[in-house]
TIDRENLUM-872168 format. One record per residue: residue in one letter; x, y, z of N, C-alpha, C in turn. Coordinates in steps of 0.001 Angstrom, whole numbers, padded with zeros to 6 digits, always signed. Atoms other than C-alpha are relative to their C-alpha. Example, Ala and Ser with C-alpha at 12.3 -4.5 7.8 and 13.67 -1.06 7.14 Angstrom:
A+000890-001190+000000+012300-004500+007800+000900+001200+000000/S-000820-001190-000060+013670-001060+007140-000770+001090+000730/
***
This chain:
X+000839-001187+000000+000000+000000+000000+000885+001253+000000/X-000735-000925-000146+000992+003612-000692-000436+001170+000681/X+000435-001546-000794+000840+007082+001199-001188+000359-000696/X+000799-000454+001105-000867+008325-001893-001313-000493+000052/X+001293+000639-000123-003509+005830-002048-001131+001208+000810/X+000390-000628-001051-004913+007765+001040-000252+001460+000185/X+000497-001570-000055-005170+011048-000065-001016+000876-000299/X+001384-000684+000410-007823+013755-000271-000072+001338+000085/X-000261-000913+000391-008537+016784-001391-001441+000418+000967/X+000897-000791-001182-010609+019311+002083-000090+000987-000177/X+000234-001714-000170-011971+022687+001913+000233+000275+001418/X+000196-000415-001360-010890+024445+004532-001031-000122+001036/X+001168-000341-000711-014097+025503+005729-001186-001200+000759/X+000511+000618-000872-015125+022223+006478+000531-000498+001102/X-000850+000513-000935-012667+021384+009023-000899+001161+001282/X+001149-000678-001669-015505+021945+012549+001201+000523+000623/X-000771-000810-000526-013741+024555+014269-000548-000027+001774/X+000830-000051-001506-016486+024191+017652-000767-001118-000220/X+001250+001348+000289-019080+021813+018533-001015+000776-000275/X+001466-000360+000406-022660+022027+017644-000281-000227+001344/X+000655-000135-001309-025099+023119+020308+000235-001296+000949/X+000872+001281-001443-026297+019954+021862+000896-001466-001055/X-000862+001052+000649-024042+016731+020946-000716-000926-000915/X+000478+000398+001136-026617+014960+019123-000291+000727-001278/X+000695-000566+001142-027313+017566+016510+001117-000376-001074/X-000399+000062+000938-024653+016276+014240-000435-000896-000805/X+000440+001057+001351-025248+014498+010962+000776-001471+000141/X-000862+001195-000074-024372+010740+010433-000172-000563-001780/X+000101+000639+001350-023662+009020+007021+000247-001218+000572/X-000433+002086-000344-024359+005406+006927+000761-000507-001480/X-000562+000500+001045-022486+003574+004713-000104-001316-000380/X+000435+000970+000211-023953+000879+003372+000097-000902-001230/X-000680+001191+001158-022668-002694+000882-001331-000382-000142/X+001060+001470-000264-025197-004839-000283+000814-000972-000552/X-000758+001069+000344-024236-008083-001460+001043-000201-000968/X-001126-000029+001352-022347-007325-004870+000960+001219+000609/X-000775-000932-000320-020386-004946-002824-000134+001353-000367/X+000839-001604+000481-022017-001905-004412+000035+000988+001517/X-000246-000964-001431-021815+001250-001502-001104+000139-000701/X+000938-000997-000120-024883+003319-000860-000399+000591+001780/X-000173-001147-000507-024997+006066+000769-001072+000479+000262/X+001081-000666-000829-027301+007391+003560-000167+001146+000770/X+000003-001191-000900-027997+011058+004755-000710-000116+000990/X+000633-000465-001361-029027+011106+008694+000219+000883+000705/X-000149-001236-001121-029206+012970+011519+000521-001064+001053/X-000691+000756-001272-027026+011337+014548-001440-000588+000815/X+000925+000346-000529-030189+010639+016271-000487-001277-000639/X-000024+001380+000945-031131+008087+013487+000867-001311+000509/X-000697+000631+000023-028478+006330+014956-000984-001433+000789/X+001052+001141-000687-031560+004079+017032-000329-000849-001351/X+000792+000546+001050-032502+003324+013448+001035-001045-000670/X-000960+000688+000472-029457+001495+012730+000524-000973+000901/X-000091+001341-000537-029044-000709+015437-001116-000494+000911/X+000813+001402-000091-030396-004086+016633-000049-000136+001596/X+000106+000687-001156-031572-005398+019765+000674-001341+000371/X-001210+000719+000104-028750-007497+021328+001050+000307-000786/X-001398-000296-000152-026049-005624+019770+000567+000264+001078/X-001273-000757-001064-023116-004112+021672+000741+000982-000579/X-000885-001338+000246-022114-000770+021810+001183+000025+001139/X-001611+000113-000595-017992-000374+023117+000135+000975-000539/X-000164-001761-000277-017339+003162+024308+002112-000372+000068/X-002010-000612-001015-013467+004405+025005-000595+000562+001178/X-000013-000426-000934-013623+005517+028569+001029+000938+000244/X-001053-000808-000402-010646+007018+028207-000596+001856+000357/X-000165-001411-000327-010395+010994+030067+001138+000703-000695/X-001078-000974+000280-008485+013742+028003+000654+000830+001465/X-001300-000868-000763-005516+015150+029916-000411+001263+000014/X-000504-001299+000438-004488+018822+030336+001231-000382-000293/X-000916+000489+000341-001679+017429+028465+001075+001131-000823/X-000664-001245+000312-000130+020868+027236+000989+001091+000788/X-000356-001284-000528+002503+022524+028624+000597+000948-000294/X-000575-001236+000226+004697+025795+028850+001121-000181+001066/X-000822+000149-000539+008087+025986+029676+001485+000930-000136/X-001224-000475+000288+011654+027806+029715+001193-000769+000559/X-000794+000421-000082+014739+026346+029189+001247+001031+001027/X-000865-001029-001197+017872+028019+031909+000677+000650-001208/X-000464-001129+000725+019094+029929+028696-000996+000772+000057/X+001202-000826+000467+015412+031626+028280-000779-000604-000998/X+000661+000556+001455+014489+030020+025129-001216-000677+000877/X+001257+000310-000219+010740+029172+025498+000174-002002-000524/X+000603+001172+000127+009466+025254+025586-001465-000321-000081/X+002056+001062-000338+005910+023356+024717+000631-001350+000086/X-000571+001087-000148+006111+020151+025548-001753-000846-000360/X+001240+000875-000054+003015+017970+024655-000298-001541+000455/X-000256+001500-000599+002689+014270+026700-000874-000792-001434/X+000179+001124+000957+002732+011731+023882-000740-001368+000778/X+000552+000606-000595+001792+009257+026517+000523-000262+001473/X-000942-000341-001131+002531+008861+030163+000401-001861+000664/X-000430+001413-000088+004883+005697+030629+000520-000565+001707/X+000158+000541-001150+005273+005929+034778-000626+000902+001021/X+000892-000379-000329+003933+007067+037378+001043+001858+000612/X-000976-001061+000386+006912+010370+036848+000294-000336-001204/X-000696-000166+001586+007778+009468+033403-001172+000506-000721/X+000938+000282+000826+006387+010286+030131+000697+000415-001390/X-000914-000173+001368+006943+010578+026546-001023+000837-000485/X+000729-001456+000746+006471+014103+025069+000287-000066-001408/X-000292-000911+001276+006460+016012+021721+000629+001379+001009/X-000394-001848-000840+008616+019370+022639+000053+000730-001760/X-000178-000765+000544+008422+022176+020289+001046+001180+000262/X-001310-000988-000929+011825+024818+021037+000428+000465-001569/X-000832-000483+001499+013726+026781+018322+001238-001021+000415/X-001026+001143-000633+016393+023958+020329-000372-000623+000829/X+001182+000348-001228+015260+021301+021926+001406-000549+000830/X-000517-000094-001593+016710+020908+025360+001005-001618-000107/X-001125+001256-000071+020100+018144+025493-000686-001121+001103/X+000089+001059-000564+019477+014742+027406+000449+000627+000903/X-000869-000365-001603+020253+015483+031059-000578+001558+000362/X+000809-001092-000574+019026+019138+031123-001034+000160+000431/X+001336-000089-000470+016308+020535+032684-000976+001073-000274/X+000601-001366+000765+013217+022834+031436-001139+000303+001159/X+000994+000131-000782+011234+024416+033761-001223+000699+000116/X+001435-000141+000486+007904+024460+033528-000780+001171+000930/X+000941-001506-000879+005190+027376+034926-001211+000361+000001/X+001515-000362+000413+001380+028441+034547-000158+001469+000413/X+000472-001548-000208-000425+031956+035290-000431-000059+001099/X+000115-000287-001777-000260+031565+038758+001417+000285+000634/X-001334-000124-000565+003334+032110+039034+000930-001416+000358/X-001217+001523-000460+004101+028226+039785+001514-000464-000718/X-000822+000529+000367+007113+026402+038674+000044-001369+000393/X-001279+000910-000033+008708+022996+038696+000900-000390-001266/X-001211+000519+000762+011779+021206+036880-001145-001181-000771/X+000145+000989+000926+011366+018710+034002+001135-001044-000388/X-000664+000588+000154+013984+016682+033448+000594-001248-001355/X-000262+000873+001192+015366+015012+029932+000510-001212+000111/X-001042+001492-000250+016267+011485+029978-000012-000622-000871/X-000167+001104+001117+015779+009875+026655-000544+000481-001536/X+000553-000859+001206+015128+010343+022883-000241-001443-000588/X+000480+001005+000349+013286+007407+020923+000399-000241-001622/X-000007-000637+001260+013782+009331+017622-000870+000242-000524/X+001431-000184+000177+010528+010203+017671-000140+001270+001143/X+000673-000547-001444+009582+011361+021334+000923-000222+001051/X-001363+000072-001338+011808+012501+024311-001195-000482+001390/X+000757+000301-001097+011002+010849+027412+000779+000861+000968/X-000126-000703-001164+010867+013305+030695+000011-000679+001160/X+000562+000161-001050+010884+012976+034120-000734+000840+001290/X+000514-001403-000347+008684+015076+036432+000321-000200+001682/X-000949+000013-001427+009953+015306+040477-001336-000261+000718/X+000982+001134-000587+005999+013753+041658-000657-000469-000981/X+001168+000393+000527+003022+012558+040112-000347+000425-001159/X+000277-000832+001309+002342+013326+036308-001157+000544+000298/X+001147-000754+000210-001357+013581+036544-000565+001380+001210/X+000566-001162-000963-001545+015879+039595+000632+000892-000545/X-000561-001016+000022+000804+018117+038117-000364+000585-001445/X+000714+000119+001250-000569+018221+034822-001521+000701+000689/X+001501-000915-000704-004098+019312+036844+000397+001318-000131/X-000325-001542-000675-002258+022410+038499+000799+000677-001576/X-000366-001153+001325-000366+023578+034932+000071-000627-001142/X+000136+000528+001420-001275+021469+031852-000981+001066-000119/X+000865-000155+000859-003614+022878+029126-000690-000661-000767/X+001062+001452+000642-006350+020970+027275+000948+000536-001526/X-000898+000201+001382-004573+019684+024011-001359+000171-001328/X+000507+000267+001202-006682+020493+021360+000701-000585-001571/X-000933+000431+000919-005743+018819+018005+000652+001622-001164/X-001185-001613+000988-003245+021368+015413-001149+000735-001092/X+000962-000640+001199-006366+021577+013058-001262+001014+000701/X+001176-000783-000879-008397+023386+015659+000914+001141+000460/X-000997-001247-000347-007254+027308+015723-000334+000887+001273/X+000171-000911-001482-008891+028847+018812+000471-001123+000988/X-000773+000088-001582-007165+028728+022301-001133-001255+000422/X+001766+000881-001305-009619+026057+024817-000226+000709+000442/X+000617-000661-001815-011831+027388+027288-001226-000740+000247/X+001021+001008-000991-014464+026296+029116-001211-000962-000765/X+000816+001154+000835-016726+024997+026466+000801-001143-000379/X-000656+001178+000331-014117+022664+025153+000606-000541+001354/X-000397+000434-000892-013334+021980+028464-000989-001567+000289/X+001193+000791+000474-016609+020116+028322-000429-000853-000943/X+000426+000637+001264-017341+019162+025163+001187-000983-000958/X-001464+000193+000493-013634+018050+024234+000210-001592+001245/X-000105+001128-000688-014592+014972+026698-001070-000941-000392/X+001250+001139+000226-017272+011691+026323-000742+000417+001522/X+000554+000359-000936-019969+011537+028552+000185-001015+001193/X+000058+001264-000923-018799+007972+029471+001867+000239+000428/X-001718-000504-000666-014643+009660+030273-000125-000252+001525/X-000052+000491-001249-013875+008150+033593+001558-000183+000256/X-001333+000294-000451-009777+007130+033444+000913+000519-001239/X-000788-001035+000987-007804+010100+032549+001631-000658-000235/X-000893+000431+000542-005079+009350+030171+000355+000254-001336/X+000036-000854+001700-005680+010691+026630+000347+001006+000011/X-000427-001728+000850-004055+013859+024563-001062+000090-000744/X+000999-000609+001193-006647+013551+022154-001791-000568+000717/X+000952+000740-000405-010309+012993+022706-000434-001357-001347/X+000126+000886+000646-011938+009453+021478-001656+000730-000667/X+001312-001363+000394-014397+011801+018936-001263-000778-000397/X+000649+000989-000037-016603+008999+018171-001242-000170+001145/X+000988-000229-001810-018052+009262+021518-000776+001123+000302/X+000025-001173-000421-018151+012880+021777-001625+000418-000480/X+001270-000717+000719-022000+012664+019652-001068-000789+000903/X+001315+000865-001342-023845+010360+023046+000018+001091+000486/X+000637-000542-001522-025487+012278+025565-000657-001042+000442/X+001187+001189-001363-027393+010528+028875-000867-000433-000963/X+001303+000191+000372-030416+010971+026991+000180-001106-001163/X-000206+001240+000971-029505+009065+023717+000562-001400+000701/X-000388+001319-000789-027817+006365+026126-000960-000405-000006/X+001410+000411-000576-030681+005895+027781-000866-001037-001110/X+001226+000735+000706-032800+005147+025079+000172-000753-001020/X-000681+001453+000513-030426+002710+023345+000065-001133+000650/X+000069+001732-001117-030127+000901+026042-001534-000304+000199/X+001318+000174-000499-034240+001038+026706-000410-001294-001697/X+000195+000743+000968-034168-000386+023276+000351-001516-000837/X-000557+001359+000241-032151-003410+023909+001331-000509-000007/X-001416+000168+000213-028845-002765+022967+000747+000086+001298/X-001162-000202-000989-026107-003051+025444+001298+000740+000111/X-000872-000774+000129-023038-001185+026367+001249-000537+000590/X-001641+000467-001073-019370-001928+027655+000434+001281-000540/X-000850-001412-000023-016679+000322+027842+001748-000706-000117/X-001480+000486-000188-012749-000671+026827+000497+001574+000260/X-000619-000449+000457-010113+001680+027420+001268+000094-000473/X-001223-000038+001020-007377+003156+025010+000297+001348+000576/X-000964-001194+000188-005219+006214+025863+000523+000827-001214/X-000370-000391+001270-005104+008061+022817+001058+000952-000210/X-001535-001099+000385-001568+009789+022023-000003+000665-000677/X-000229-001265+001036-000425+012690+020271+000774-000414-001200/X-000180+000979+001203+001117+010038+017713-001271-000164-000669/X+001138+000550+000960-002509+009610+016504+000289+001408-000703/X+000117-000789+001185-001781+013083+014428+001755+000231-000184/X-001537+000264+000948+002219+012174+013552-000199-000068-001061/X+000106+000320+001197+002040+012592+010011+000678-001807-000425/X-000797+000918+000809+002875+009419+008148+000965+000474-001047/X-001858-000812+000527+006329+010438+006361+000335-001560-001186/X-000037+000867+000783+006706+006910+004653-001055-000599-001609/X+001219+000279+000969+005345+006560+001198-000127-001815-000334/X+000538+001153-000117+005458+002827+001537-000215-000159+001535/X+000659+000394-001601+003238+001817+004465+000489-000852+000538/X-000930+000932-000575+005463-001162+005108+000915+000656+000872/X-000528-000293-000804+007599+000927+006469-000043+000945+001394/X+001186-000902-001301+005816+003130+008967-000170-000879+001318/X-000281+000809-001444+006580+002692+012707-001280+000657+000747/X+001141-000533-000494+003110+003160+014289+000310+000040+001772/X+000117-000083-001909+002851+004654+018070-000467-000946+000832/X+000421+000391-001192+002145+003222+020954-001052+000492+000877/X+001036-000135-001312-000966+003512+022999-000236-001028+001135/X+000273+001163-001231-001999+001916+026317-001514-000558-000300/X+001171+000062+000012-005060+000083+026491-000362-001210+001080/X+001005+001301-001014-007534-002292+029014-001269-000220-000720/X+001163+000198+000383-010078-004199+028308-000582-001029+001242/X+000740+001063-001187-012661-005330+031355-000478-001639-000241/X+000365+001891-000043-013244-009276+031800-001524+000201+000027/X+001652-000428+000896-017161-007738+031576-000272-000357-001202/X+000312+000086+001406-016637-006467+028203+000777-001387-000807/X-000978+001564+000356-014658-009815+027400-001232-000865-000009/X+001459+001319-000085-017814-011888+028714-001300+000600-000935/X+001218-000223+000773-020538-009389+026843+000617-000170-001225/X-000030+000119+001639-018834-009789+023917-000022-001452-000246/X+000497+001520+000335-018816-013509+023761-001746-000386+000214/X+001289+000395+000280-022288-013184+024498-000967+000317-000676/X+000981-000319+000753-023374-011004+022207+000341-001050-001302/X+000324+000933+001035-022217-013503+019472-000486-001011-000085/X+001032+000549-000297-023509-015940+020696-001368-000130-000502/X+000822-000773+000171-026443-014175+020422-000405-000058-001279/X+000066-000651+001428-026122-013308+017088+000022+001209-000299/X-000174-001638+000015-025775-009712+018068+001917+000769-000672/X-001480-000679+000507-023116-007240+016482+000957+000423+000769/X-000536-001066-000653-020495-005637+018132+000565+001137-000697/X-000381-001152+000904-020120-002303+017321+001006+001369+000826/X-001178-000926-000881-017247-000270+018214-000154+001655+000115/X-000068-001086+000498-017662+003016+018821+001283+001103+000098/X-000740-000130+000096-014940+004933+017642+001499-000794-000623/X-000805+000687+000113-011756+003830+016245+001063-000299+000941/X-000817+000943-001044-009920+003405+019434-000570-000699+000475/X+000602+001218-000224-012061+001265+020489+000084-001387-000575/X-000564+001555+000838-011536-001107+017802+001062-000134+000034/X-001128+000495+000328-008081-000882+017615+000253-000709+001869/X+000245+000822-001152-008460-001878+021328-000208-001292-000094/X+000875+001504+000077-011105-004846+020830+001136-000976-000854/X-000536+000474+000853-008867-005687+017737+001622-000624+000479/X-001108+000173-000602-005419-005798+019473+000089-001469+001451/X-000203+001483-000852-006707-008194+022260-000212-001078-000813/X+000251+001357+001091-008117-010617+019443+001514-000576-000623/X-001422+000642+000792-004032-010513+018076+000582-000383+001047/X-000936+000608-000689-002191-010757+020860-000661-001024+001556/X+000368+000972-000928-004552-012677+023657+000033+001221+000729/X-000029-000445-001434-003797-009732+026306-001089+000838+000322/X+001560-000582-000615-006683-007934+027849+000474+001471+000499/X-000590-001740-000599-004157-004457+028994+001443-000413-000698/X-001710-000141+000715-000609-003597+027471-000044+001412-000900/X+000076-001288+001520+000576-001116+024765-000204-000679-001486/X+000162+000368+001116-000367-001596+021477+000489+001080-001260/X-000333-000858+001240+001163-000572+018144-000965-000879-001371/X+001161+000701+001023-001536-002517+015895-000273+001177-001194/X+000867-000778+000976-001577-000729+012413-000439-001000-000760/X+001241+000738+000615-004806-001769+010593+000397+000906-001609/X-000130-000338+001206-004284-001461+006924-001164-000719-001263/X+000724+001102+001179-006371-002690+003728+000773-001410+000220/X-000216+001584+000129-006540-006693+003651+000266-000645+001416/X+000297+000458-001515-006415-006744+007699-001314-000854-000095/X+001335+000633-000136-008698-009275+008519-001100-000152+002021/X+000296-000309-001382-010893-008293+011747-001281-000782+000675/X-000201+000655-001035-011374-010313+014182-001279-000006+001767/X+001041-000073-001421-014210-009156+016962-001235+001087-000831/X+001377-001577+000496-016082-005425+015271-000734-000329-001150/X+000383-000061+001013-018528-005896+012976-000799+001395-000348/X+000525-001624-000023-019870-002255+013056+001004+000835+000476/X-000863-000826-000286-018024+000987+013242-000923+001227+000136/X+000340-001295-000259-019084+004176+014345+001303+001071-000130/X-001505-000194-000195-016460+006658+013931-000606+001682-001451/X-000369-001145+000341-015646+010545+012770+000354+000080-001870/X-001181+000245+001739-013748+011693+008923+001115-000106+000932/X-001541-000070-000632-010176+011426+009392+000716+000525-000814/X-001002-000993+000662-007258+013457+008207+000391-000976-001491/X-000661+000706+000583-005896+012656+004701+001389-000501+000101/X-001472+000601-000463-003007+010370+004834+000095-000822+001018/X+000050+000524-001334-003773+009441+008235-000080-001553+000286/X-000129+001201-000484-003539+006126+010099-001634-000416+000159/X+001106+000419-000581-006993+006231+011198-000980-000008-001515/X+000537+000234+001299-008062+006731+007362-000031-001774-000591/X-000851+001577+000315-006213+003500+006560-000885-000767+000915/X+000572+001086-000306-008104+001828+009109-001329-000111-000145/X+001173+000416+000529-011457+002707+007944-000486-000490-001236/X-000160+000309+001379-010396+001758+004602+000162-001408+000456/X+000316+001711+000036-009651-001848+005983-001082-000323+000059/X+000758+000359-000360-012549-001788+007637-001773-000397-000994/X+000555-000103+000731-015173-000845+004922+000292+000416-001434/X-000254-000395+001141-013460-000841+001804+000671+000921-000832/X-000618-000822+000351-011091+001392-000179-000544+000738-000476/X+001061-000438+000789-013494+002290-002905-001258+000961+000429/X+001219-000482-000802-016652+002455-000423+000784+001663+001143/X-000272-001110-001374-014596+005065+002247+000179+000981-001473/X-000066-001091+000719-013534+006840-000969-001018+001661-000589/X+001902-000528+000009-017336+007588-002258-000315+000461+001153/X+000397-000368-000896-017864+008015+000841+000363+001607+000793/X-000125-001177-000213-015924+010990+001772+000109+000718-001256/X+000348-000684+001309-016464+012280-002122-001451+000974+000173/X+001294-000140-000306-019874+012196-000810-000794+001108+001180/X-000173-000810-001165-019246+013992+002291+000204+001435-000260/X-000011-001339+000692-017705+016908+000727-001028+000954-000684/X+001054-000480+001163-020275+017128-002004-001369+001283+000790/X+000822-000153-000810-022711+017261+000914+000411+001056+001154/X-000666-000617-000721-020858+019491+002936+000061-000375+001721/X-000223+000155-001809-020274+017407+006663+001377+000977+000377/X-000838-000656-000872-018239+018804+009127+001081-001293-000359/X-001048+000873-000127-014718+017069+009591+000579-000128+000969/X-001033+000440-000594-012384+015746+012059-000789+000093+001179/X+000215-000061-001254-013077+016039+016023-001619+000258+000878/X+001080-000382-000746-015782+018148+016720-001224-000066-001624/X+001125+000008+001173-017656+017049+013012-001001-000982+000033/X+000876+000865+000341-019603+014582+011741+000155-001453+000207/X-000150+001022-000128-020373+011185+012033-000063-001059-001333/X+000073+000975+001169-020318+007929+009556-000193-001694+000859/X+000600+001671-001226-022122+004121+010872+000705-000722-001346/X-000187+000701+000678-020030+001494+009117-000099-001377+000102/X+000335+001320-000112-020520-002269+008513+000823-000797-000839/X-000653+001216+001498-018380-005346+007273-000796-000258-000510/X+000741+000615+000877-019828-006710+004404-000579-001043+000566/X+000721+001366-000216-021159-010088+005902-000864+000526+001123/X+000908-000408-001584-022821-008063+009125-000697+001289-000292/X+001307-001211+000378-024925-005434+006751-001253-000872-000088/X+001579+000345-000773-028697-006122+008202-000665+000471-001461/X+001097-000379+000883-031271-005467+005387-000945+001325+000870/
***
């Protein structure tokens, strides 16, 4: 497979800059095979989304909590530091992105500050060739409370504040650990819960830690060679038992979001139920637990493109965001939605 393959041509203007009022008001495209593999293409409203699934499926949330994973820093010459947590690997370590006109030697120290006057030290200890790993003198996530910033992604140009403070999380966010939010999620409220579940369907929850590697450009124009990040992930011995019972069943499981699947998907390869995972999903992956996808656009080029292209087709995702454009959805984070289905688990 090549970079190229994967590319696409975005108007600015659709790249969602805020959310919409109330989290259900966004649009959903279903994307739908029938048997000769033919796509067709469905305009909804996110709410529709009752209309698309079955009694005895399974809906699988990310739980994951976005960080204030952003910080601000000066090096002991002056030179300014950002440092962004790529993921946090102890319970003082972690592996950043730094931005510097120089970034700071192994062994030095940068020290960090907020608009309260605070300070502490940072400490360099490693370079991956990717991502420097830090060390921080207590607790990442408490200190990250008192002077991180919410990470919005690079394609989003206003500052955070208190709406995205909000809205830049899932309803079902419970175990903070993400840079990015799992956006997939971000279109439930209570109320739509509610009345999925009143309707039959069931819910679990895996989580994935989503890194600031999920927007590393891919740089390799053969995908063979492309060293995919590392995220953390768990998956409950619950959602382990509802999912054997929804097949059972004969019910779907439907992932919502793509960390979620690459979750579900990662315990199906390697057997483990928590670890890190570097699982890239490419065309001709053959998968293993999701037969439904719920899930955002994604950047061209991107990793997470590639995996909705395994998932539903090269051709079909193509039309599909041709279709999108035409139609003018929102894109990336705070946009639109798309319900996808393997071919053997599209319902009439």
């Amino acid at each position: 497979m090549q970079l190229s393959d994967f590319n696409y041509e975005l108007p600015p203007e659709l790249i969602a800059q805020y959310p919409l009022a109330n989290r259900t008001d966004s649009r959903l495209l279903e994307v739908k095979t029938d048997e000769s593999n033919r796509v067709e293409l469905h305009d909804r409203q996110f709410k529709d989304i009752l209309s698309l699934v079955q009694p005895g499926d399974l809906l699988i949330f990310n739980d994951t909590k976005v960080i204030p994973a952003r910080l601000h820093g000066k090096k002991k010459t002056g030179g300014n530091v950002e440092m962004l947590i790529e993921r946090i690997s102890g319970e003082k370590q972690a592996w950043v992105q730094i931005r510097a006109s120089k970034v700071p030697k192994i062994g030095s120290t940068v020290q960090i500050h907020n608009q309260m006057g605070e300070s502490f030290p940072v400490e360099m200890i490693g370079y991956d060739g990717r991502f420097y790993e830090v060390r921080f003198p207590e607790d990442v996530l408490s200190l990250l409370e008192r002077f991180g910033e919410l990470p919005l992604p690079p394609y989003i140009e206003h500052q955070p504040d208190n709406e995205d403070a909000q809205r830049y999380q899932t309803v079902v966010a419970k175990n903070p650990g993400a840079v990015a939010a799992p956006t997939a999620g971000l279109h439930f409220d209570e109320a739509i819960l509610k009345k999925i579940q009143d309707f039959g369907v069931n819910q679990a929850t895996v989580t994935l830690h989503v890194g600031a590697g999920t927007f590393t450009p891919v740089r390799e124009e053969d995908l063979s060679k492309h060293k995919m990040h590392y995220e953390w992930f768990s998956i409950p011995n619950e959602t382990l038992r509802a999912i054997e019972t929804t097949k059972q069943n004969g019910g779907r499981v439907i992932a919502v979001g793509t960390t979620s699947l690459r979750a579900l998907e990662s315990h199906a390869a390697s057997g483990k139920s928590s670890g890190e995972t570097n699982l890239f999903i490419t065309p001709g992956y053959q998968f293993k637990t999701v037969d439904c996808l719920l899930t955002n656009f994604h950047l061209p080029k991107s990793t997470l493109l590639m995996l909705v292209s395994a998932f539903a087709g090269m051709e079909n995702i193509r039309a599909a965001y041709q279709h999108a454009i035409q139609q003018k959805y929102r894109f990336f984070s705070y946009g639109d939605a798309m319900f996808l289905c393997r071919l053997e688990n599209v319902k009439p």
